[in-house]
Each structure stands twice: as C-alpha cells, then as structure tokens.
C-alpha positions as CSV (number, residue, x, y, z in Angstrom):
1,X,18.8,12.3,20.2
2,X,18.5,13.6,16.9
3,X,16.8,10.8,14.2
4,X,19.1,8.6,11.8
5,X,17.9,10.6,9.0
6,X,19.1,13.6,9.9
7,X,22.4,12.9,11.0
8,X,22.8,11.4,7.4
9,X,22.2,14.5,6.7
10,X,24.8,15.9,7.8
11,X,27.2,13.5,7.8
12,X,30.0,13.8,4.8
13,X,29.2,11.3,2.0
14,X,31.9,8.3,2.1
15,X,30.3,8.2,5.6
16,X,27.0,8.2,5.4
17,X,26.3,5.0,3.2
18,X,26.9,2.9,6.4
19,X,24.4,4.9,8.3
20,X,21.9,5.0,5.4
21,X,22.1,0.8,5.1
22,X,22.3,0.1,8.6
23,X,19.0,2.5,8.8
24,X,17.4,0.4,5.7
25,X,18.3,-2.8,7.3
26,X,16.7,-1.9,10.6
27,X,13.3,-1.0,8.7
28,X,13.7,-4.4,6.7
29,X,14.3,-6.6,10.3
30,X,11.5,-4.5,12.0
31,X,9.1,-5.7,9.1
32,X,9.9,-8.8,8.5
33,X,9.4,-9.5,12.4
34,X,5.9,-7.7,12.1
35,X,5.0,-10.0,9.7
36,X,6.4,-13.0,11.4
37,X,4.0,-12.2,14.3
38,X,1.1,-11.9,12.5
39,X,1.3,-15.0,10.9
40,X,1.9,-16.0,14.5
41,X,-1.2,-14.7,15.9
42,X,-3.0,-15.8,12.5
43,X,-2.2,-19.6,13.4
44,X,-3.2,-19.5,17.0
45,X,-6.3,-17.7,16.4
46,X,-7.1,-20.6,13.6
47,X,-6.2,-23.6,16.3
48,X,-8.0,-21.5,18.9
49,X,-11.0,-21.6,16.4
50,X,-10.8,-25.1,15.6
51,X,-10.6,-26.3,19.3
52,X,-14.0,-23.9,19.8
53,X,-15.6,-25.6,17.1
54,X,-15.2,-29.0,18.3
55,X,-17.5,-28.0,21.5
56,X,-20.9,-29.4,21.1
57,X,-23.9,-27.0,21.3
58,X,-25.0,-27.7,25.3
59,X,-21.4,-27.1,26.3
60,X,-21.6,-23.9,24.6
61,X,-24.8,-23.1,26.1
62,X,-23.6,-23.6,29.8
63,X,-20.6,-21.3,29.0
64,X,-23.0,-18.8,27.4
65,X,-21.3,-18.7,24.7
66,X,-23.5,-19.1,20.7
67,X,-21.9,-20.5,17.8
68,X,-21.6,-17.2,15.6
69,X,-19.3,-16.0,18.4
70,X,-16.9,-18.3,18.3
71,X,-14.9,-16.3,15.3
72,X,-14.9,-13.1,17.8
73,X,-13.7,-15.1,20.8
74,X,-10.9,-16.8,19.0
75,X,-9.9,-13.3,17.5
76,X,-9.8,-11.4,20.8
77,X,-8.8,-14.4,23.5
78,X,-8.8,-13.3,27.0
79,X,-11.1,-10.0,26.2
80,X,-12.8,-9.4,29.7
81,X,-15.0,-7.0,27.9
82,X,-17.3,-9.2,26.9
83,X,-20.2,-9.8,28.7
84,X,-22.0,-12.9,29.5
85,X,-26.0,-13.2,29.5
C-alpha cells in the first residue's frame, strides 16, 4: 500500500487537504501518546525506586542486591540479565 504522502501526491488539490490533516493528526495522536507513556514509565520507575529505597541494608544483602543498584533495577524491572553474586 503505497504511503499517505504519496497519494497526496497525486491526489487533485480540493482533495488532498483531508488527507494531508488527517495524516498531521495521526503524527500529533501518535506523539502525544509517546509522551503519555513515558511519563508513565517515568512515575513507576520513581515509586519502584522509592519502595527499593525503603529496604534496609541486610535485606538488600540477602537479595544480593547494593544500594548504588537500586537506580538500574528500578530503570530496567524484570531484566533477567542481570546476574546475582
């Protein structure tokens, strides 16, 4: 299916306002969502962070988990990458 743009293209004038805005609306919605789920993802990383923070050192310890990790873990929740010692 060719893209939006180019059947504006080729589409005669009175027509192809319609197409042009719905195309600009699209873009704008798509956006606007992208930066509705960042903010989304920002918030839960911040009350993931918090809740880590509240754990006291020898919890920590037993999880093998050290205090300047916490930032990484709340970033990147679920990562089984990560290795434990």
């Amino acid at each position: 299916m060719p893209s939006a743009t180019l059947h504006v293209l080729y589409t005669p004038p009175h027509r192809a306002l319609p197409l042009w805005a719905a195309d600009s609306l699209r873009g704008l919605a798509r956006r606007a969502w992208q930066r509705f789920e960042q903010g989304r993802r920002r918030r839960a990383e911040r009350a993931t962070l918090r809740c880590l923070r509240r754990l006291d050192a020898h919890l920590l310890h037993d999880l093998g988990i050290d205090r300047s990790e916490l930032p990484s873990i709340a970033a990147n929740p679920g990562d089984l990458t990560r290795r434990r010692r």
